[in-house]
C-alpha positions as CSV (number, residue, x, y, z in Angstrom):
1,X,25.9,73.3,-3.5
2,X,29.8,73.4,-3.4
3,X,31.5,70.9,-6.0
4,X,34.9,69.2,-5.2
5,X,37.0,68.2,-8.3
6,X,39.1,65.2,-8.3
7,X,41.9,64.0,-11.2
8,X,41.5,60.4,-10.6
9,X,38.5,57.7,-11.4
10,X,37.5,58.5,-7.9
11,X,38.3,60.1,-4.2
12,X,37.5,58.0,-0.8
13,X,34.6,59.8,1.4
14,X,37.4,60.5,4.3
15,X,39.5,61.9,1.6
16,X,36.8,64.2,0.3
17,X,35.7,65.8,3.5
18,X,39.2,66.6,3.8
19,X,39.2,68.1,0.5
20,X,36.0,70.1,1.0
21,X,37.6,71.4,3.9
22,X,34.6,69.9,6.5
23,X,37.5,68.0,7.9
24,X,41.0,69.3,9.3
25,X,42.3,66.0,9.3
26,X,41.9,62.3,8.7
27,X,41.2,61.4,12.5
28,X,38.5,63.9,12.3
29,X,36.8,62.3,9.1
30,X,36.9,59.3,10.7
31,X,35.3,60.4,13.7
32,X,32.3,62.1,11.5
33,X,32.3,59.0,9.1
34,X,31.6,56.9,11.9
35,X,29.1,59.0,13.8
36,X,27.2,58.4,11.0
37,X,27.1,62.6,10.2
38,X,28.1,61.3,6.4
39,X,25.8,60.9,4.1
40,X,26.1,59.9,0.3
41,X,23.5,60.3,-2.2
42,X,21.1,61.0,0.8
43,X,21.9,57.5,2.7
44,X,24.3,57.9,5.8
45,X,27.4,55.8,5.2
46,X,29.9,54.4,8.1
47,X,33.1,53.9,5.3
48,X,35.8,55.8,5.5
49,X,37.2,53.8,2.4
50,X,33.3,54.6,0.6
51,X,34.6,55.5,-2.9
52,X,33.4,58.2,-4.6
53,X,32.5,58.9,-8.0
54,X,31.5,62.2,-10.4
55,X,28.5,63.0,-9.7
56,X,28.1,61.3,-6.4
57,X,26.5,64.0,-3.2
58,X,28.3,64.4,0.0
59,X,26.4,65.8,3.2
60,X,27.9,66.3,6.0
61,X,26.6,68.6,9.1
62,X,25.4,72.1,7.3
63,X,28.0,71.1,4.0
64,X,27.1,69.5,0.4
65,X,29.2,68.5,-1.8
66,X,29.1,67.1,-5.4
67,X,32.3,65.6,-7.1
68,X,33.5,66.5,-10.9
69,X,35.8,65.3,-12.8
């Protein structure tokens, strides 16, 4: 599993796939946020805005992700 590490308290889900480089751009994160391909901590979430925390999971198609501070 891939980690992503953020500076701040925490990193919105649209912003991480970005980050993780599952996304090439914010309209794309959208679209797979709202297809429901996201999932956090193994439950599919439809927010874009979902704020992420250390140690939260991020799935997404064949990707997982865990954010560190």
């Amino acid at each position: 599993m891939e980690t992503i590490t953020i500076r701040d308290e925490f990193i919105k889900l649209g912003q991480a796939l970005k980050l993780a480089g599952i996304a090439e751009s914010g309209v794309e994160a959208k679209e797979m946020i709202l297809n429901g391909e996201a999932k956090v901590n193994g439950e599919v979430d439809l927010r874009r805005g979902r704020k992420l925390y250390p140690g939260d999971e991020v799935e997404c198609g064949n990707s997982k992700f865990k954010v560190t501070k």
